[in-house]
C-alpha positions, 0 to 999 in steps of 0.5 A: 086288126082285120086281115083280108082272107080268101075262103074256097068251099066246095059245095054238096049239092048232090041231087039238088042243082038248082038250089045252089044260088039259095045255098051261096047266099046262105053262106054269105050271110053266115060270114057276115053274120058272124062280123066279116065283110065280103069284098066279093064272091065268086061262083066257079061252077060244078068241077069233077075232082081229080081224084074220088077221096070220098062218096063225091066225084065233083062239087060247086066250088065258091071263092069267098074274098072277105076282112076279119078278124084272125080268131074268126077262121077258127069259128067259121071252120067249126061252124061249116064243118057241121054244115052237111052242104059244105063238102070241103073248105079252105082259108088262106090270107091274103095280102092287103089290095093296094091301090095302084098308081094313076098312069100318067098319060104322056103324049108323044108329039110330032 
């Protein structure tokens, strides 16, 4: 059974900038290489952290919307844990997106 995730990571880019949309689209295709489906990603930005913890003072953080498997998360830290240009991640479950009501329109006559 496939859960809906939402993945955070902060990117190391330090020094090449301009190459962050490459490494986005990289990242995409690794989830999906690996059998999750995307349901949206979203670009937050360079962003200084609150506090310096390591050799970086700020990173691009992307937030990653996407249906897999439970067992999947596992591979997909391990995996980007060796990746030099993902600095920090984490993944959380959501809950399943529910499909809201049409509104009835009500008319007020008088």
């Amino acid at each position: 059974m496939k859960n809906r995730y939402e993945a955070l990571l902060v990117l190391n880019t330090q020094g090449k900038e301009d190459t962050v949309k490459d490494v986005v689209d990289r990242l995409e295709s690794e989830f999906q290489k690996e059998g999750a489906e995307i349901e949206q990603v979203q670009k937050m930005d360079k962003r200084p952290f609150a506090y310096v913890a390591g050799e970086l003072d700020a990173g691009h953080y992307v937030n990653f919307i996407f249906h897999a498997d439970p067992q999947l998360i596992v591979k997909l830290r391990a995996k980007f844990k060796l990746d030099p240009e993902v600095y920090r991640q984490h993944y959380q479950k959501l809950r399943e997106k529910k499909e809201q009501p049409a509104k009835k329109r009500v008319a007020a006559e008088k």
